[in-house]
N, C-alpha and C positions, 0 to 999 in steps of 0.2 A: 129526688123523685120518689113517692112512695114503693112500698112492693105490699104487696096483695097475697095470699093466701086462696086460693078458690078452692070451694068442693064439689066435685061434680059427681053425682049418684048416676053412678052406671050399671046396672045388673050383669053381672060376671065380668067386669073388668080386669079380672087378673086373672082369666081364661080366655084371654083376646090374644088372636095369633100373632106371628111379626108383621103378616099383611095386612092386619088390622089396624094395630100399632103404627106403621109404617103410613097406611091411608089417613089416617087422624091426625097424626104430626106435618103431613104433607099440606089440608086441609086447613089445620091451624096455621101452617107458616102463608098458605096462600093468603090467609085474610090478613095477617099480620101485614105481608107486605104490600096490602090496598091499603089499610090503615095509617100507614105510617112510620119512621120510626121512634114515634114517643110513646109505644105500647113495644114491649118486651118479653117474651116467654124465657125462663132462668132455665125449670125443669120440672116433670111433675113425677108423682110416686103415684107408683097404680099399688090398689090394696083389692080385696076381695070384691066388693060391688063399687069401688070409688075411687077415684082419681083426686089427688089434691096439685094443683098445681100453683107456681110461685110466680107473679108477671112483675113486672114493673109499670107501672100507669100513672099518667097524671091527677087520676080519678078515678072514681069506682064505674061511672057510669061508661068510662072509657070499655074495662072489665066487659060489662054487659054485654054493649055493645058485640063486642069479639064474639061473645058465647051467642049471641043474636045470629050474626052472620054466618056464621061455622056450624051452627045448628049443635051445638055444645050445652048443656047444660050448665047453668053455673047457680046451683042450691044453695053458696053459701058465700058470701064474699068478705071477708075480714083483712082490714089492714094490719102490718106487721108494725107494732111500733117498737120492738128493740128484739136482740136477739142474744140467746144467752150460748156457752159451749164451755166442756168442761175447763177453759181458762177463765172462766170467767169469777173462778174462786180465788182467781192466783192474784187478782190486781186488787 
């Protein structure tokens, strides 16, 4: 199954309180579980105004979709095609 890369532009994202946080992951997991389970949230990294989050989907438009119903932004959608980490010098 692929995995996805999303960027969502959030103005002050990484001045969102835990009730904030907490209401967004709660939101996202709600449509996750109308959706299905062949759409996946890994995890996402909050930075200064953006969110990058990692799903797993059959599709991009699967992606969308999510950020559709969740009322989510999704500004950037990029699939992962390999992944590197410092062993990856060693092989």
């Amino acid at each position: 199954m692929p995995k996805y890369i999303i960027e969502r532009e959030i103005p002050g994202a990484g001045q969102m309180s835990a009730a904030q946080i907490k209401g967004a992951a709660t939101q996202s997991n709600a449509v996750l579980a109308k959706m299905g389970p062949q759409i996946q949230w890994l995890e996402s990294y909050v930075t200064g105004d953006k969110l990058y989050c990692v799903y797993i989907a059959p599709n991009e438009e699967m992606i969308r979709e999510h950020a559709r119903q969740g009322g989510f932004p999704a500004n950037k959608i990029s699939e992962v095609k390999a992944t590197i980490d410092p062993t990856s010098g060693d092989r």
